[in-house]
LUMTOR-764929 format. One record per residue (C-alpha): residue in one letter; x, y, z. Coordinates in steps of 0.5 Angstrom, whole numbers, plus 500, padded with zeros to 3 digits. Layout:
<pts>
AXYZ/...
</pts>
This chain:
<pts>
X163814793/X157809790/X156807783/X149803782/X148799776/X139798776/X137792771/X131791769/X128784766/X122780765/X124774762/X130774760/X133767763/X138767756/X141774757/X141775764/X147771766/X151775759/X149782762/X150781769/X158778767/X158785763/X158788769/X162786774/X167784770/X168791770/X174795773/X170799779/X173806781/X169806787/X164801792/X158799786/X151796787/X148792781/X140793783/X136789779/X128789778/X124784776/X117784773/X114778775/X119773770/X115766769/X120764766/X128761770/X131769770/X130770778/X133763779/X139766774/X139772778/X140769785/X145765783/X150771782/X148775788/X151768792/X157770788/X156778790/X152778796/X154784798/X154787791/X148785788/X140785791/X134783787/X126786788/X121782785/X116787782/X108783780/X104783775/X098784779/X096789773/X098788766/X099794761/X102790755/X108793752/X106800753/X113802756/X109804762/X111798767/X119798765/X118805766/X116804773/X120799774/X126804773/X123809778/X123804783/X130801782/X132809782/X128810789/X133804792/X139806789/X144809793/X150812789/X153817787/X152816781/X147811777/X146807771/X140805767/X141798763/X136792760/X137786762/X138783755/X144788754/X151788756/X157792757/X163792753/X170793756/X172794762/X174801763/X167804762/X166806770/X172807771/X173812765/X167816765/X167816773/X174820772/X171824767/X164826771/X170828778/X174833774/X172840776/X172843768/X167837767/X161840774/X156842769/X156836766/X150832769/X151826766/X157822761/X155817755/X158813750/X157810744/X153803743/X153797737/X146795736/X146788735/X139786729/X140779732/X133776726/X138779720/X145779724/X148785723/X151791727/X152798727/X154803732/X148807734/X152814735/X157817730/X163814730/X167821727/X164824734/X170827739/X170828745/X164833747/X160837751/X153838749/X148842751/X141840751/X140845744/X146842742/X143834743/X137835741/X134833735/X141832731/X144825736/X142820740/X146816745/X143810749/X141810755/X145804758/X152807756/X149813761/X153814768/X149821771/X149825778/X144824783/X142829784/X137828778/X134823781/X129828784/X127830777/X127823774/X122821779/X118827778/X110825779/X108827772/X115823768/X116817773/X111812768/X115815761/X123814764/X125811758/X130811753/X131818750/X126821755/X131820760/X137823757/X131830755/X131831763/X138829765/X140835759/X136838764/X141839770/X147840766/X150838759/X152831757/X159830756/X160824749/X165820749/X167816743/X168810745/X163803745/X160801752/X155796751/X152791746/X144794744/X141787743/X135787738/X131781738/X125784734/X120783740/X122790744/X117794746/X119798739/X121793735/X114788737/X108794735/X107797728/X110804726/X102808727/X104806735/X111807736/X110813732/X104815738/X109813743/X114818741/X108823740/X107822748/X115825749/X113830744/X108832749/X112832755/X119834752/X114841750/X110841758/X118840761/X122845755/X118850752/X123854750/X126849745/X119847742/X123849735/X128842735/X123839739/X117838733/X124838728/X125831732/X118829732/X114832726/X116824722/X112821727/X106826726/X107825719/X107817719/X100818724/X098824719/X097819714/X097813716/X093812723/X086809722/X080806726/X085799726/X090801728/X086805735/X085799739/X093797739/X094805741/X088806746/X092802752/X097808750/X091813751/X089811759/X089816765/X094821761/X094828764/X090832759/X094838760/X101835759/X099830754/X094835749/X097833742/X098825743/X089825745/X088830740/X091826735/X088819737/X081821735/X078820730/X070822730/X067828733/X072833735/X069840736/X071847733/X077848737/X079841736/X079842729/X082849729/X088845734/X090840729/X090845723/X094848727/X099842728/X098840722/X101847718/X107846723/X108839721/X108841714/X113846714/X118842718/X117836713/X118840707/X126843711/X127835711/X124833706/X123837700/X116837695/X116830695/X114829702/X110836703/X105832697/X104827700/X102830706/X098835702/X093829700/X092828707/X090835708/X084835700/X081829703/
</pts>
């Protein structure tokens, strides 16, 4: 039995060291791998990196991925950086982490390791944690998951749209690969769009306990762009969560209908030039609302008709969540 570790980094040469430590500081249940892809660092992080694989040349290998083609902070690269490490990876089971990120403890494989072995827990398809979300510029923390939630298994109806569980306190089978590096997902393994298709090959069993440090340095891939283009990078999941799970197309809108809402209201032709790098070579039959909301001028009659449509549901939901006074605002939106 293998478990394999995949970091990702670009530029990362004053966190690298305090991730890597994170981990193999770990009490290992099994043989483990820490594979980590680089994206074409400029600065000393490869030259960190290369030191821990003298101390672990067995354990630890490194591919360097190049910036030949430059996307920004779309997500796209760090998500085809995951996709590439995953294809390298040989355990049995797999975990996702950031390069600026740790892990806490030394229990965490060994734990969910256990857990994942039980013959009660086979239709689980994956095991997560809680994490501490560090705002490094205001220097406050918090725990990013409910700390009053038990040990549980959920289902993908139970999750969605009522939790969150980061992605780096994530251990899950591999026999999820094949769906994580499905061609038409492999450029969006992100984050909770990872968490959406393991809920896919089973339930997602929560233990209460804090794994990882999320460190927030402000000039994430979130934390570093305006809310009118977080908001259609989430529009984005919405498309492919509804094309790979129709039947939960309830708690899907639930989950993102305060996205639509902030692009509703707020997205104009000055925000288009940072969101068009989000617009480019998309599928149009998966990705149908993210493009029809990025235009701004000279939708057709079908078009229109699709928007009024979205925007009766993004109403409704708003006014669940947030009573007349949400339902107001967004109704000044729909008299303009």
């Amino acid at each position: 039995m293998k478990i394999s570790i995949l970091i990702t980094t670009y530029n990362l040469e004053d966190s690298i060291d305090a991730c890597i430590e994170s981990v193999v500081r770990q009490n290992m249940p099994c043989d483990w791998e820490i594979i980590v892809g680089d994206d074409g660092s400029t600065d000393n992080t490869v030259g960190h990196i290369k030191k821990w694989i003298e101390k672990y040349p067995y354990n630890i290998v490194l591919y360097t991925l190049s910036r030949d083609s430059d996307d920004g902070k779309t997500g796209s690269r760090a998500a085809r950086n995951r996709a590439y490490l995953l294809e390298k990876a040989k355990g049995d089971y797999i975990n996702f982490l950031d390069g600026d990120d740790e892990m806490v403890g030394r229990e965490k494989f060994t734990t969910q390791f256990n857990l994942l072995e039980r013959e009660e827990n086979r239709d689980c398809s994956c095991c997560a944690g809680n994490i501490e979300a560090y705002v490094i510029p205001e220097n406050r923390r918090y725990l990013m998951a409910d700390k009053t939630i038990p040990q549980k298994k959920f289902s993908l109806r139970e999750y969605w749209s009522y939790h969150y569980f980061h992605t780096n306190t994530i251990l899950f089978r591999k026999e999820c690969k094949e769906l994580l590096l499905h061609a038409d997902y492999r450029n969006f393994i992100n984050d909770n769009f990872i968490t959406f298709l393991l809920l896919q090959c089973g339930k997602i069993l929560f233990v209460p306990e804090v794994y990882g440090v999320y460190n927030m340095t402000g000039n994430g891939l979130w934390t570093g762009h305006k809310s009118v283009y977080n908001s259609f990078r989430n529009l984005q999941l919405y498309d492919l969560e509804m094309y790979v799970c129709p039947s939960i197309s309830d708690l899907i809108m639930r989950k993102h209908c305060s996205d639509m809402y902030n692009i509703i209201n707020n997205y104009s032709l000055e925000d288009y030039s940072d969101v068009k790098s989000l617009l480019v070579n998309l599928n149009p039959d998966i990705f149908i609302y993210t493009l029809l909301l990025s235009k701004l001028e000279q939708l057709s009659d079908k078009e229109l008709q699709m928007r009024r449509h979205i925007y009766r549901k993004v109403e409704w939901n708003i006014f669940l969540l947030r009573g007349k006074s949400g339902l107001n605002k967004l109704r000044k939106f729909f008299i303009k």
